[in-house]
C-alpha positions, 0 to 999 in steps of 0.5 A, spaced: 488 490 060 491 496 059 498 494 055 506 496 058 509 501 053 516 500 050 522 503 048 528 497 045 535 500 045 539 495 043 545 496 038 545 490 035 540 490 029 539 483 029 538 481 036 533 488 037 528 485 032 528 479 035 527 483 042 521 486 038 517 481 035 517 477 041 515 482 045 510 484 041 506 477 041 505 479 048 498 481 049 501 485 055 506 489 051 506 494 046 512 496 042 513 504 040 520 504 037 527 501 037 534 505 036 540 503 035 544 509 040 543 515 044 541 520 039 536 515 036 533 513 042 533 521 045 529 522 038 524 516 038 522 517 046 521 525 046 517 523 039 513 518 042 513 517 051 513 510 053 512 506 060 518 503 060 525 503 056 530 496 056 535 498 054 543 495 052 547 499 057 553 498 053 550 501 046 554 506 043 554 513 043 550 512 050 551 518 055 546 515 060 547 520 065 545 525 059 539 520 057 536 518 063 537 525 065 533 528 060 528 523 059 526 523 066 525 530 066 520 529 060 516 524 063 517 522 069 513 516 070 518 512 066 522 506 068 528 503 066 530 496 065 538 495 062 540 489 059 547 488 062 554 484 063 557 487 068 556 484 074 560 488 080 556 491 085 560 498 083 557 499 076 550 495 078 550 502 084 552 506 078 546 505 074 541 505 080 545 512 082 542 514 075 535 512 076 535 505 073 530 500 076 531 494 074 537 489 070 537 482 067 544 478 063 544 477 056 544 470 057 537 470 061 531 466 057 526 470 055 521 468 060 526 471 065 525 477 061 518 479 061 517 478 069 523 483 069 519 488 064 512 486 068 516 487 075 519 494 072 514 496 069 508 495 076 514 501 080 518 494 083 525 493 082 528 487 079 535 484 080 537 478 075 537 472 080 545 470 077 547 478 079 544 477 086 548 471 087 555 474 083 554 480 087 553 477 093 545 479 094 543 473 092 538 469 097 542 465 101 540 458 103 536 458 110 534 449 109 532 445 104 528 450 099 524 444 095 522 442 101 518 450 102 515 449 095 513 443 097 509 446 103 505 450 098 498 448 096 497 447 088 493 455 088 499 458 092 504 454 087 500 457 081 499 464 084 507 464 085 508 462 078 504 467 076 507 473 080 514 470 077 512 472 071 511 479 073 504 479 073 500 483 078 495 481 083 488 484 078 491 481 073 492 474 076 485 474 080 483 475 073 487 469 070 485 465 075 479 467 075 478 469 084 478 475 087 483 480 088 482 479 095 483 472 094 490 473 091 493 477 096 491 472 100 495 466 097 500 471 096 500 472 104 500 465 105 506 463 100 511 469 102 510 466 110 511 459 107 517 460 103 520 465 108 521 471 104 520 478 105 516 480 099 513 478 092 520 479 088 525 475 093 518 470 092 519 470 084 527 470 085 526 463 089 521 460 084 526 461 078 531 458 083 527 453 083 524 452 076 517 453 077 516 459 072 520 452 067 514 448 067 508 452 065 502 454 069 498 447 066 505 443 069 504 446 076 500 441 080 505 435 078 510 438 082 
C-alpha cells in the first residue's frame, strides 16, 4: 500500500504531537514534518514535499495566500486540509479561492479526521458534515434516512463503512478481499439505495447516521 504523506501545521505544541503520534499509528499515513507557523511550515515543506498538508488555518504568522501560493507552485500535486472553526460560508469560499480542498472542525473525532485525510488526499473534496449543515449545504432530509440504511445488504453496509473512511475502492476490494469491480458495483447500488449523488454525500450520510461509530465487525448487527 503506497502511504499518504503529511505535513501537520499546528500552533499548539501539545495538540500537534498528539495529531502526529496518532496518525502515525495508521499503516496508510506517514508523517514528514510538523511546524508551528508559517515560516516553519514553508521551511519543512520546500525540505521535504508531502502529499498533503493539514493544517490550522488560525495559526499565527499564517499568510496562507502566500504559503499556498508558494507551495502549490512547488508541488503541484499537493492537497490541503484546514482544520478550522470559522463556520460562515464567506471564509469557507475564501479558502476554497486559495486551493484549499478540504476542512474539518476542531472538535470532530479522530475517525472523522482520517476520511477527511483519505478523501482529500485520493483529489475528492471533503466538507465536515457540521460545516455542511451550519453553512446550509448540508444533506436535507428526503424521507426517514435510517429506513435507506436498512435497504442495504450487509456487503453494501460494509463497503459504505469502508468509503466512510476515506478508503479507495482498490483499497477496499482488498479489505474485503473482492475485486475492484465488485466494489464499484456495491457502491453503485449503495448510492441508487440511499438516494445520493456520489461517494462523499454517501460518506456524509454514514457519519449521520452513525455507521463509521460502530466498527466494521458491528455492521451486521445494524
Amino acid at each position: 500500500m503506497q502511504k499518504i504523506t503529511m505535513l501537520v501545521a499546528e500552533r499548539h505544541r501539545l495538540v500537534r504531537d498528539s495529531l502526529r503520534y496518532s496518525l502515525e499509528h495508521e499503516s496508510d499515513l506517514k508523517i514528514l514534518g510538523d511546524a508551528s507557523d508559517g515560516p516553519e511550515l514553508l521551511r519543512i515543506a520546500r525540505q521535504k514535499p508531502a502529499d498533503l498538508l493539514l493544517f490550522n488555518a488560525a495559526m499565527p504568522n499564517l499568510d496562507l495566500k502566500g504559503v499556498i501560493g508558494e507551495l502549490a507552485g512547488a508541488f503541484r500535486s499537493m492537497r490541503y486540509l484546514a482544520i478550522t472553526g470559522e463556520e460562515n460560508e464567506e471564509r469557507i469560499a475564501n479558502l476554497v479561492s486559495l486551493g484549499v480542498q478540504g476542512f474539518i472542525l476542531p472538535d470532530s473525532n479522530f475517525f472523522e479526521l482520517l476520511c477527511a485525510i483519505r478523501t482529500v488526499a485520493r483529489g475528492d473534496r471533503y466538507v465536515d458534515p457540521k460545516l455542511k449543515n451550519n453553512c446550509g449545504s448540508g444533506i436535507n432530509p428526503r424521507r426517514d434516512e435510517m429506513s435507506l440504511l436498512m435497504e442495504l445488504t450487509p456487503k453494501e453496509k460494509e463497503v459504505l463503512y469502508w468509503v466512510s473512511q476515506g478508503f479507495c475502492n482498490a483499497e477496499i476490494a482488498n479489505m474485503m478481499v473482492l475485486s475492484e469491480k465488485t466494489v464499484k458495483n456495491h457502491i453503485s447500488h449503495l448510492l441508487k439505495k440511499l438516494d445520493v449523488k456520489d461517494r462523499t454525500q454517501a460518506a456524509v450520510l454514514a457519519w449521520k447516521l452513525g455507521l463509521p461509530q460502530q466498527g466494521p465487525d458491528r455492521i451486521g448487527l445494524i
